[in-house]
C-alpha positions in Angstrom: -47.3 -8.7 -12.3 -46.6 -7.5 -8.8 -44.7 -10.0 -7.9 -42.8 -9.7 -10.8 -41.8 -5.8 -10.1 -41.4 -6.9 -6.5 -38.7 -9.0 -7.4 -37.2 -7.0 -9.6 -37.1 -4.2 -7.7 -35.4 -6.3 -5.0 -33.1 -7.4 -7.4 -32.2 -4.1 -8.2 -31.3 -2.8 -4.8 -29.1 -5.9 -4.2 -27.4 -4.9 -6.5 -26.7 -1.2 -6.0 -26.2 -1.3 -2.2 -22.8 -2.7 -2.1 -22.0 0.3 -4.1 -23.8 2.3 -1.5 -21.8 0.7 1.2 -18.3 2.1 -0.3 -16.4 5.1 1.9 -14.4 7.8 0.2 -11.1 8.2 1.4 -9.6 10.3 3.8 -7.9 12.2 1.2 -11.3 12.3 -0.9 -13.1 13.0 2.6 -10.5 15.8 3.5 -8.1 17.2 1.1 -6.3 19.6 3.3 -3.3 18.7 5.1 -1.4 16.3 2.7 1.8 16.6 1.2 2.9 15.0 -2.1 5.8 12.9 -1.8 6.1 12.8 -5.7 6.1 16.5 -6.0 10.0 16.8 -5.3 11.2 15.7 -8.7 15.1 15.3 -7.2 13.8 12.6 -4.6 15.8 13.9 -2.1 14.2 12.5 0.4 14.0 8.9 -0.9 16.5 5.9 -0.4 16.9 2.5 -1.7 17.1 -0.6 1.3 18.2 -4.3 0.6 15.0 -6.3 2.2 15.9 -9.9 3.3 19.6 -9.7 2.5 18.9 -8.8 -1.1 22.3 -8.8 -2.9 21.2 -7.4 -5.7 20.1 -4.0 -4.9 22.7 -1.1 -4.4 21.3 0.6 -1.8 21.2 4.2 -2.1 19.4 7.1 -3.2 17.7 7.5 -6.7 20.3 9.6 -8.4 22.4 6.3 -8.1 21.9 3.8 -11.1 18.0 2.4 -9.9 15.5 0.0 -11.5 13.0 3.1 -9.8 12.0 6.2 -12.4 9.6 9.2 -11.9 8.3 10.4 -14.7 5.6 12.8 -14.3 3.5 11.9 -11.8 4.5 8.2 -11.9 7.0 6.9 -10.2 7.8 3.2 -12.1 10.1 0.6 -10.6 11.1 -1.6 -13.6 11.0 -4.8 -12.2 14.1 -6.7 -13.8 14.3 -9.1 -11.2 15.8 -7.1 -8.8 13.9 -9.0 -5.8 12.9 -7.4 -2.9 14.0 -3.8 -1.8 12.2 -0.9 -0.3 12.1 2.8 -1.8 12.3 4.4 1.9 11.3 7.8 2.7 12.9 9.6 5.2 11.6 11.3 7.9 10.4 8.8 10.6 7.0 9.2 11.3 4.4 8.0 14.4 1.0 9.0 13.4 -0.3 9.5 10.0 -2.6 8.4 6.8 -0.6 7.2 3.8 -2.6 7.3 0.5 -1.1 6.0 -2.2 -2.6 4.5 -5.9 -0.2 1.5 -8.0 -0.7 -0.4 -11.0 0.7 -3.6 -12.6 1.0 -3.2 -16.4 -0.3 -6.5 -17.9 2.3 -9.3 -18.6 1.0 -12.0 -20.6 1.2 -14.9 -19.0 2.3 -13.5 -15.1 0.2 -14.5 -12.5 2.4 -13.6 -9.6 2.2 -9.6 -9.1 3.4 -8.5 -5.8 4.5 -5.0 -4.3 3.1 -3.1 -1.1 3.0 0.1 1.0 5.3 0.2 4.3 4.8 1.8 6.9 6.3 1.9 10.9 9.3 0.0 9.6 12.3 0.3 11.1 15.7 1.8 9.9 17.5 -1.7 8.7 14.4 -3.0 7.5 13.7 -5.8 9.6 10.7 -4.3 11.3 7.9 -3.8 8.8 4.3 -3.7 8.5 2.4 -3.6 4.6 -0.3 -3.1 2.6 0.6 -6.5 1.0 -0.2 -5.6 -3.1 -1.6 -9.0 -5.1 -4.1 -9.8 -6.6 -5.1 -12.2 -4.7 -6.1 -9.3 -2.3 -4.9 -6.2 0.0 -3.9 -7.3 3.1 -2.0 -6.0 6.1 1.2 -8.5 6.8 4.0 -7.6 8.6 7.2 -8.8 11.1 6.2 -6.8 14.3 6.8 -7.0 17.9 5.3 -9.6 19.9 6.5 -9.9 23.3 9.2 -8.4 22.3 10.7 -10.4 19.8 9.9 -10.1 16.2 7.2 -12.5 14.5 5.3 -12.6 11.4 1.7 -11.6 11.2 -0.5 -12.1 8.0 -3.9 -10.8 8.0 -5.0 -12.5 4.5 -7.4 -14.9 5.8 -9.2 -11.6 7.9 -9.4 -9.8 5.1 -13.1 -8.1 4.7 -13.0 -8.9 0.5 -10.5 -8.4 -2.1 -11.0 -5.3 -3.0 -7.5 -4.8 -5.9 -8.1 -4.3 -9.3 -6.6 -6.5 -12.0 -2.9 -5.9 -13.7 -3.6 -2.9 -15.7 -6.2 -0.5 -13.4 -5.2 1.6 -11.0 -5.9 0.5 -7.1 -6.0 2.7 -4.2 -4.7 2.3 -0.8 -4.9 4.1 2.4 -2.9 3.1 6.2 -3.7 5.0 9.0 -1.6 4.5 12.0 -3.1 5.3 14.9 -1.3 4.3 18.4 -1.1 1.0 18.4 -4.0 0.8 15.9 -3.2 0.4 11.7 -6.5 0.5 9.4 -6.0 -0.7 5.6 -8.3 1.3 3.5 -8.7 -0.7 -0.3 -10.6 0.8 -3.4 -13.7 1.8 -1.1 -14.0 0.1 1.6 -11.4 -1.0 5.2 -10.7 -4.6 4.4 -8.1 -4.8 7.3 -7.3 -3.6 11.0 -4.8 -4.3 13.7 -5.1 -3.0 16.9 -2.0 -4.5 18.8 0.9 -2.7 17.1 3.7 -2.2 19.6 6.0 -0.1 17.0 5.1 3.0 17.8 6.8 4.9 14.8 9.1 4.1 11.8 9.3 4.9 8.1 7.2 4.5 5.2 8.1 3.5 1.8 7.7 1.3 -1.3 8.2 -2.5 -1.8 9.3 -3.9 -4.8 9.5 -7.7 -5.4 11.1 -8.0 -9.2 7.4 -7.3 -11.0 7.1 -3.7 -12.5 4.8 -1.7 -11.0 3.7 2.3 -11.0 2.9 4.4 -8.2 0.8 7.4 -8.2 -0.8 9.9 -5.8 1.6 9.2 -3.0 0.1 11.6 0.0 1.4 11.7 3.8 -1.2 13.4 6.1 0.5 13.6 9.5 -1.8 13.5 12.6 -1.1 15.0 15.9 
């Protein structure tokens, strides 16, 4: 009989400690100091960007027609096919966390979700670095400086665990960038990190790849 409530009791805290191994978020962990980037209803400070020669998109700001909506607090781009663009915010910014929450409603039948969170990306777009959004994971992947040319760098197969929640639930994301250092925070846990970023600042912003998605919660904390 011991041995019986040994093992269960074992049991038991395997399963409860990876719940006990989760980390709030910096915007859980600190709420002071963020700023809303939804809270401006107008947008102002929001512009649309072509990504990879997109001929689709008319770039522009969100007072222009745009597949992008905010309604509420949920900013929705509609998907339509529009292929891949960027919802750029304005200010560019070197140090910072970026928290921000999105959501996939369910498509029946769609396998292939995809969006992500920018960040240090540079004003034409061809410098970027993500929070790659799939469920297959969230990743850091980016086209950054190496040696002073431009190469792609995909951090899938380092990725801790996949941390994203199906089409329909809400996942949470936090960068910090850091120096040379970004961190990808995912539903509870860092999943990502890398240390050898030589873009020192840029913008942040939105990715859209032609699957509708909702963002929520979208909070800049700038560090000094």
């Amino acid at each position: 009989m011991r041995k019986v409530l040994a093992l269960a009791l074992l049991f038991s805290c395997a399963v409860v400690l990876p719940l006990l191994s989760q980390t709030r978020s910096a915007l859980e962990s600190d709420p002071s100091g963020w700023k809303d980037l939804l809270a401006d209803k107008t947008m102002k400070d929001w512009s649309r960007l072509a990504l990879a020669g997109n001929p689709i998109v008319r770039e522009g700001n969100l007072s222009d027609p745009s597949t992008w909506k905010l309604e509420g607090d949920i900013l929705t781009c509609d998907g339509k096919s529009i292929g891949h663009e960027l919802l750029r915010y304005a200010p560019e910014l070197k140090d910072f966390i970026l928290h921000a929450e999105y959501r996939f409603p369910v498509v029946e039948g769609e396998k292939g979700y995809n969006a992500g969170v920018y960040v240090r990306t540079s004003l034409d777009g061809k410098i970027w670095h993500q929070a790659q959004a799939t469920l297959n994971g969230g990743f850091l992947f980016m086209s950054t400086m190496v040696n002073g040319a431009p190469q792609r760098v995909n951090l899938q197969k380092q990725m801790k665990e996949n941390r994203v929640r199906p089409a329909g639930e809400w996942t949470a994301v936090e960068i910090r960038a850091v120096g040379p250092q970004l961190t990808l925070w995912v539903n509870g846990d860092v999943v990502n990190q890398f240390n050898e970023c030589g873009v020192p600042s840029g913008y942040i912003g939105l990715e859209a790849e032609g699957y509708k998605v909702e963002f929520r919660n979208v909070r800049l904390k700038q560090l000094p």
